[in-house]
C-alpha positions in Angstrom: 88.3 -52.8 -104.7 87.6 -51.2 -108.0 87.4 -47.5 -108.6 84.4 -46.1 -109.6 83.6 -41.8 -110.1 79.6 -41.1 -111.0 79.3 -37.4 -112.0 75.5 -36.2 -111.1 74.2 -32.5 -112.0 71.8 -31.1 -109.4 70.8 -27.9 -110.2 73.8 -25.9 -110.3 76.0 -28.4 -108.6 78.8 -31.4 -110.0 78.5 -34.3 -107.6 80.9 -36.6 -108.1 80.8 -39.9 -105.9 84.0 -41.6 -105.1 84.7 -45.0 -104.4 87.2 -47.6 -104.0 91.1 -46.4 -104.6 91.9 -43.8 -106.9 95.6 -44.1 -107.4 97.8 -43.6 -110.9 96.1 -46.7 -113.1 92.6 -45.1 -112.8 93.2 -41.2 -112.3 92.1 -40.6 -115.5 88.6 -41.7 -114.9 88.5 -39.3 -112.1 89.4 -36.3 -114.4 87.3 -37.6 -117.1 84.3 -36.7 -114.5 86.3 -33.7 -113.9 86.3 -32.3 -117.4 82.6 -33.3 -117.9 81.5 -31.5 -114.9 83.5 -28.4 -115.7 81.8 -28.4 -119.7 78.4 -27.7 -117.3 79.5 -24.5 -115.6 78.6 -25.6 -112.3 78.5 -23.2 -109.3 79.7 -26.0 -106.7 81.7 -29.1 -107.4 80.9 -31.4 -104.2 83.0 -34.9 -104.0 81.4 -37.7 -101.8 84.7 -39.3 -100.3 83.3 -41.9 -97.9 83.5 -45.0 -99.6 87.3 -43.9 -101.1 89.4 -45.8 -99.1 92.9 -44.8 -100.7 93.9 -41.5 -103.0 97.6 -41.3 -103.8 99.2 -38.2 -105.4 97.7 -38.6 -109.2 94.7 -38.3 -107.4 95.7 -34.9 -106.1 96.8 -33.7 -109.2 93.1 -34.2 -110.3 91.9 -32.2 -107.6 94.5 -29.6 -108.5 93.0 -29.6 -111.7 90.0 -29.7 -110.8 90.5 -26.2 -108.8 92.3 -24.5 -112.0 89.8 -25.7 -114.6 86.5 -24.7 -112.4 88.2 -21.3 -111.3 88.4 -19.7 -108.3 84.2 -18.8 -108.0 83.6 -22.5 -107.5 83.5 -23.9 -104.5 84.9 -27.3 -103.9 83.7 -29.9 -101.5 84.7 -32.6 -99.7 82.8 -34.9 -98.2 83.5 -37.8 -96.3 87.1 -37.6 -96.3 88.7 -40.1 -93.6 92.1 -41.9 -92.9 94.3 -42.3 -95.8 92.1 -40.1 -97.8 92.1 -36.6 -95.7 95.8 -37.4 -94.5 97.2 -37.0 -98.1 95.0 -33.8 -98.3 96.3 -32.6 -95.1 100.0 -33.4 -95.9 99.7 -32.0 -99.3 97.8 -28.5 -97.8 95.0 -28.9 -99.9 92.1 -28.9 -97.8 92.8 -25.6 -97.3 91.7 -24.5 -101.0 88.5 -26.5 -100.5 85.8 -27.4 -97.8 86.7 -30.6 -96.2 83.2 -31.7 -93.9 81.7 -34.7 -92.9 78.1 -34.4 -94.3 76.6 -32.6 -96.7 73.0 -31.0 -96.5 
């Protein structure tokens, strides 16, 4: 399945939809979206996780940057995160720098 990241600015938050696998060939369209959202100051950056079926460790680096470039006053989201996905999160630690749920309002 191809990898696809759609950054969307709702009010004050980055919304970045996730789908397919994100693994090292196509990391850098996930940081593209990444560095766009972070040029609009957002408050929240909120990623929509449940069609990604596979994230391997160049897509954790993106997060990683993702959490230096926005800075510590933005809160991250994740949403949707399941099998593959929220176990490399969970081995790696991470999803305890951001808020890992299963829905968002």
């Amino acid at each position: 399945m191809a990898f696809s990241a759609n950054l969307e600015m709702v009010d004050s938050e980055a919304r970045i939809t996730l789908e397919g696998e994100l693994d090292a060939a196509v990391a850098g369209q996930f940081r593209q979206a990444i560095e766009q959202a972070v040029q609009q100051k957002p408050q929240k950056l909120v990623l929509f996780m449940n069609n990604l079926q596979f994230m391997a460790s160049a897509g954790l680096r993106v997060l990683v940057f993702a959490k230096q470039h926005m800075g510590s006053e933005v809160a991250i989201y994740v949403i949707g995160a399941i099998g593959p996905v929220l176990n490399t999160l969970q081995m790696s630690g991470f999803q305890q720098a951001v808020y890992v749920q299963e829905s968002y309002p």
